[in-house]
LUMTORMAR-523145 format. One record per residue (C-alpha): residue number from 1; residue in three letters; x, y negated, z negated. Coordinates in Angstrom, 3 decimals. Example, Ala and Ser with C-alpha at 12.3 -4.5 7.8 and 13.67 -1.06 7.14 Angstrom:
BEGIN
+-----+------+----------+----------+----------+
: pos : code :       c1 :       c2 :       c3 :
+-----+------+----------+----------+----------+
:   1 :  Ala :   12.300 :    4.500 :   -7.800 :
:   2 :  Ser :   13.670 :    1.060 :   -7.140 :
+-----+------+----------+----------+----------+
end
This chain:
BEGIN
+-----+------+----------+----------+----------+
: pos : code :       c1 :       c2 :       c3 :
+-----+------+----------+----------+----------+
:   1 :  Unk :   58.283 :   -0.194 :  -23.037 :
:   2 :  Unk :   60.315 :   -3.062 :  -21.835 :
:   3 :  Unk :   59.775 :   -6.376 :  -22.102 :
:   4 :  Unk :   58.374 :   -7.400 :  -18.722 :
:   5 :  Unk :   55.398 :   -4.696 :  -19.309 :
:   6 :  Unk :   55.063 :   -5.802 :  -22.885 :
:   7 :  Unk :   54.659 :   -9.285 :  -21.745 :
:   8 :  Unk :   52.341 :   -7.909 :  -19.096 :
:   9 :  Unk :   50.080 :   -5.817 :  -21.769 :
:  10 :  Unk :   49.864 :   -8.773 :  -24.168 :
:  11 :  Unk :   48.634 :  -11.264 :  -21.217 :
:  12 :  Unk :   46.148 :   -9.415 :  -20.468 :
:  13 :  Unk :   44.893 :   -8.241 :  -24.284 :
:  14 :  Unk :   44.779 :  -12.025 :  -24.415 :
:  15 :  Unk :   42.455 :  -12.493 :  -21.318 :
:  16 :  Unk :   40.402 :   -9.872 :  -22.507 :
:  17 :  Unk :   39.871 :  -11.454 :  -25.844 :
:  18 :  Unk :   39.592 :  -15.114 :  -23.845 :
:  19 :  Unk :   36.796 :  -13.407 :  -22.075 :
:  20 :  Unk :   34.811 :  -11.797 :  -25.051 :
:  21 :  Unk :   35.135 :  -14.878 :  -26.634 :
:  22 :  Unk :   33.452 :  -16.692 :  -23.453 :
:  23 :  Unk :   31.074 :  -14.055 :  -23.122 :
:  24 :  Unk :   29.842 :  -14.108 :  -26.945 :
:  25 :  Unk :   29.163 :  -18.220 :  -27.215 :
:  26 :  Unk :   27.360 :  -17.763 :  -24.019 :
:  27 :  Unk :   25.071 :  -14.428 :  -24.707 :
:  28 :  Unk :   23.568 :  -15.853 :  -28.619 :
:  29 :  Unk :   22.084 :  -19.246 :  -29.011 :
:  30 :  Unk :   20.716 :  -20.045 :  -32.333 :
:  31 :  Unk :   16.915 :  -18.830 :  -32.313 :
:  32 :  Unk :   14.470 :  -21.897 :  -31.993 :
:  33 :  Unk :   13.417 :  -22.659 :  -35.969 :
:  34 :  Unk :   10.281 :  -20.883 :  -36.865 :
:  35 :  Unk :    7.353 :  -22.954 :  -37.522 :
:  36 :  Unk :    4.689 :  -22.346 :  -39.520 :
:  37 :  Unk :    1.333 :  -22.074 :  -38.585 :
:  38 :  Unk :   -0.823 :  -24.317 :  -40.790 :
:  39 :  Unk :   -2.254 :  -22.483 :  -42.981 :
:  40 :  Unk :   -6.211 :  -22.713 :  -43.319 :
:  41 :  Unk :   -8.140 :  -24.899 :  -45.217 :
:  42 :  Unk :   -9.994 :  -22.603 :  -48.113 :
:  43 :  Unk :  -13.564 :  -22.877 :  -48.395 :
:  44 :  Unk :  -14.804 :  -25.560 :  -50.740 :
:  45 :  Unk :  -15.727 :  -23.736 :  -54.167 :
:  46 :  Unk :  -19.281 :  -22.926 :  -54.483 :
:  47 :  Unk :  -20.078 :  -22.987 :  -58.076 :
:  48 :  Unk :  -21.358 :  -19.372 :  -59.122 :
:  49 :  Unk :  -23.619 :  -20.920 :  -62.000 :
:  50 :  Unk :  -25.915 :  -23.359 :  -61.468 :
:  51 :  Unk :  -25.423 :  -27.283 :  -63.342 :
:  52 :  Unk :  -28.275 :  -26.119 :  -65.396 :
:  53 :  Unk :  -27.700 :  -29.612 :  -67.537 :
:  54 :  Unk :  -27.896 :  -31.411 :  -64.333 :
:  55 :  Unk :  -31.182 :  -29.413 :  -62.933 :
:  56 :  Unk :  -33.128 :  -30.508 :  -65.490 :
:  57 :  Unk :  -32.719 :  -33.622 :  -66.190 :
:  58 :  Unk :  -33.070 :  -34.416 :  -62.781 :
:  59 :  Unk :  -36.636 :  -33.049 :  -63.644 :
:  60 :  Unk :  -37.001 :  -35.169 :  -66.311 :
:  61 :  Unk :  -36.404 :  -38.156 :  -64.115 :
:  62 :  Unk :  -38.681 :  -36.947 :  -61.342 :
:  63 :  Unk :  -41.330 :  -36.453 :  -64.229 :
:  64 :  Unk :  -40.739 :  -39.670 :  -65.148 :
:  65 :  Unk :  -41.453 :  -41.081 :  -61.549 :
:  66 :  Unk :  -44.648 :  -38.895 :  -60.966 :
:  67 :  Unk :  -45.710 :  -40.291 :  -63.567 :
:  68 :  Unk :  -45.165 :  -43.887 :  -63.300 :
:  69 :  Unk :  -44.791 :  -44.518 :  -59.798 :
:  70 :  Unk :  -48.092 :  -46.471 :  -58.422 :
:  71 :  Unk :  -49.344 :  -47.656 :  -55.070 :
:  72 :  Unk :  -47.402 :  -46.137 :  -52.234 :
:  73 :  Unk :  -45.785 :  -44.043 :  -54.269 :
:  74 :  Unk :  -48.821 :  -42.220 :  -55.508 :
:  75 :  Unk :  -48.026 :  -38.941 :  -53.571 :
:  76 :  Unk :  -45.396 :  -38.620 :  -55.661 :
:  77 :  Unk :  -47.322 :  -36.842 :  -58.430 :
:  78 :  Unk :  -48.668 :  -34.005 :  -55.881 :
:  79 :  Unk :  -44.347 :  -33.522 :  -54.525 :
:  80 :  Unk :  -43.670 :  -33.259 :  -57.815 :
:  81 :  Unk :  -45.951 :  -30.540 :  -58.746 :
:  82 :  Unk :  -44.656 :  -28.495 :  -55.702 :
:  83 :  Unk :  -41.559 :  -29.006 :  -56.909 :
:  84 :  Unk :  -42.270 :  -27.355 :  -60.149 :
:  85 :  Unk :  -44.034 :  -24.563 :  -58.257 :
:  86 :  Unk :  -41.487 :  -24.155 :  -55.577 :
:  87 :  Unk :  -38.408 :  -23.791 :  -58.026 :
:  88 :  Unk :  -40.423 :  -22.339 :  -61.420 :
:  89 :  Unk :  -37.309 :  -19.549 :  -61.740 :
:  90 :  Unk :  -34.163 :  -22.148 :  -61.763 :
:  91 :  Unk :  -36.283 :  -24.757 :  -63.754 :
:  92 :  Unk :  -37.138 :  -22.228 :  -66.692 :
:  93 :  Unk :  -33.455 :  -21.404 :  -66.259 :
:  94 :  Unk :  -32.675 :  -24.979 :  -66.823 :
:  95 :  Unk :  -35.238 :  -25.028 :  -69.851 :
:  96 :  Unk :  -33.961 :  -22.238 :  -71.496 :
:  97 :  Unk :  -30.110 :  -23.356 :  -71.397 :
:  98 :  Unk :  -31.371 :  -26.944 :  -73.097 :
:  99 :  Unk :  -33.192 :  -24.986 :  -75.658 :
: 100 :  Unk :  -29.819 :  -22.721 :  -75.930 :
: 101 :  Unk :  -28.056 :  -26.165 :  -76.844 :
: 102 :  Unk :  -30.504 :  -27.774 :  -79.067 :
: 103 :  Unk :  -33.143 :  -25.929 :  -81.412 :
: 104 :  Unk :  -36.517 :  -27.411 :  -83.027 :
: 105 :  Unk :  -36.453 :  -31.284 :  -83.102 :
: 106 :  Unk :  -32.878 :  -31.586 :  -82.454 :
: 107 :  Unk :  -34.715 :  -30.303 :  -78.718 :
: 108 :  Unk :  -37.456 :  -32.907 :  -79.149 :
: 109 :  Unk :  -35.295 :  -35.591 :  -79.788 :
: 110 :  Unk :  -33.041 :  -34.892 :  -76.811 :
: 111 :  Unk :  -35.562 :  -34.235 :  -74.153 :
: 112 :  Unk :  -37.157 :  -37.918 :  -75.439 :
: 113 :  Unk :  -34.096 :  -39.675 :  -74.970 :
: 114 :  Unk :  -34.139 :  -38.339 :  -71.286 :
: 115 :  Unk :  -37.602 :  -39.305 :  -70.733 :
: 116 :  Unk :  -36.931 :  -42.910 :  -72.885 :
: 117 :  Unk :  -33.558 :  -43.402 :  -70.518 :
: 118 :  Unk :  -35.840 :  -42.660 :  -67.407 :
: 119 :  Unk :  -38.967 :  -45.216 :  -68.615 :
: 120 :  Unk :  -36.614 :  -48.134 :  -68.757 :
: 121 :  Unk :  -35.879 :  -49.236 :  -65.241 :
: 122 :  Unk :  -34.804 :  -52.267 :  -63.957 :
: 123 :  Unk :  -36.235 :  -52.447 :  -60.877 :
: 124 :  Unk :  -39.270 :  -49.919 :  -61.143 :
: 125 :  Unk :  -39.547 :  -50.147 :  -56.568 :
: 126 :  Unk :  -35.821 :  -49.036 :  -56.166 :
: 127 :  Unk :  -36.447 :  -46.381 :  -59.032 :
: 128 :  Unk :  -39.234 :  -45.144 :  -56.962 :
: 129 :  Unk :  -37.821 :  -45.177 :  -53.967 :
: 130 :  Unk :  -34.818 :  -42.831 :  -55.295 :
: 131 :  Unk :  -37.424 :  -40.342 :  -56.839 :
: 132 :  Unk :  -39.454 :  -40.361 :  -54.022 :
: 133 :  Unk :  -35.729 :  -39.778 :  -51.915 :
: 134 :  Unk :  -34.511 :  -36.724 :  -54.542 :
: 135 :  Unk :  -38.316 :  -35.244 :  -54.206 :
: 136 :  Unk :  -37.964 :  -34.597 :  -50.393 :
: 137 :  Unk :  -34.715 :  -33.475 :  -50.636 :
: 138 :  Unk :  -35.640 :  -31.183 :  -53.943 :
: 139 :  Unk :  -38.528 :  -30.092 :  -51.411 :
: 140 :  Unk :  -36.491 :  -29.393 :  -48.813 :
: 141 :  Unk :  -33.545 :  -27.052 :  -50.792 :
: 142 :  Unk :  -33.563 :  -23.504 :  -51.609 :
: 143 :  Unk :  -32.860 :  -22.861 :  -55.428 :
: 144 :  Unk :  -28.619 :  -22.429 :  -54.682 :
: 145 :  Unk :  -28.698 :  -25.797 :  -52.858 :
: 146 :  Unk :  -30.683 :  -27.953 :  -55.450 :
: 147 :  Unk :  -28.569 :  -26.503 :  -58.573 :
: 148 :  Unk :  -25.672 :  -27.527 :  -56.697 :
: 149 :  Unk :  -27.177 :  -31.095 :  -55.389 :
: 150 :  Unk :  -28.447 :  -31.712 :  -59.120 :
: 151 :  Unk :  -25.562 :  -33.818 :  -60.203 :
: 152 :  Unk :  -25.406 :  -35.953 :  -57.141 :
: 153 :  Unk :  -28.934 :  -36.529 :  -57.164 :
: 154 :  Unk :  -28.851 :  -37.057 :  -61.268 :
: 155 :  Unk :  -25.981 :  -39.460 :  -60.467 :
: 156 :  Unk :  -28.600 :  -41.248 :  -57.538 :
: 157 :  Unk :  -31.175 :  -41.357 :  -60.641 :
: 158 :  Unk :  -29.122 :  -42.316 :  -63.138 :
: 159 :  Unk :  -27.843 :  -45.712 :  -60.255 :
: 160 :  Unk :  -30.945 :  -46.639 :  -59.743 :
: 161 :  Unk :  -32.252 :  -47.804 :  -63.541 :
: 162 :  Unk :  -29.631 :  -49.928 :  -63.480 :
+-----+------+----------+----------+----------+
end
């Protein structure tokens, strides 16, 4: 091969390459970034037990207000025995896990401590007014929701002796 066709063959390897070159930076862009879809919130967690501490001392409290509660508050006595009727299974549940925890007058002492903690309120008309509040709302829930409400409304109790 002489020089003139050598010349000739490496001009035009070198356009070739020129134009592979040009042809590769034009035929692959970087990919747009992937994003990530947010990923779902997860369901709040639904306890699988009930607060069975929590159940019955709101009871305790509602007992207290039944029973103490005058004027027009009297029809509190007559929610709180549907109450009783209306969630018998989860309140003997509650029961039975207090008598689980304390035994004989260890029991006795507890339970009057809950009752004595109820009995001294501040401001007997707002302590009313919450019972009579947790009684509808104890009325108004299935078993599931009022073990899980319990605390709340033991907390909305608890608020108003004060």
């Amino acid at each position: 091969m002489n020089w003139r066709a050598f010349r000739s063959s490496l001009a035009a390897q070198g356009l070739m390459v020129a134009g592979a070159l040009a042809l590769a930076s034009c035929a692959h862009k970087a990919p747009p970034p992937i994003v990530e879809a947010p990923r779902p919130v997860p369901p709040p967690v639904v306890p699988t037990q009930p607060d069975l501490e929590a159940v019955w001392h709101v009871r305790a409290g509602l007992n207290v207000g039944a029973l103490s509660c005058r004027g027009q508050y009297d029809v509190l006595a007559d929610q709180y025995n549907r109450l009783l009727e209306q969630h018998e299974e989860l309140l003997g549940q509650a029961y039975r896990f207090e008598e689980g925890r304390f035994a004989g007058a260890e029991l006795d002492r507890h339970l009057t401590q809950i009752y004595n903690r109820f009995a001294n309120q501040r401001s007997p008309q707002e302590f009313c007014g919450t019972v009579q509040s947790v009684l509808e709302r104890g009325l108004a829930a299935d078993a599931t929701s009022f073990s899980i409400s319990a605390r709340d409304w033991l907390t909305q109790l608890e608020a108003a002796l004060l």
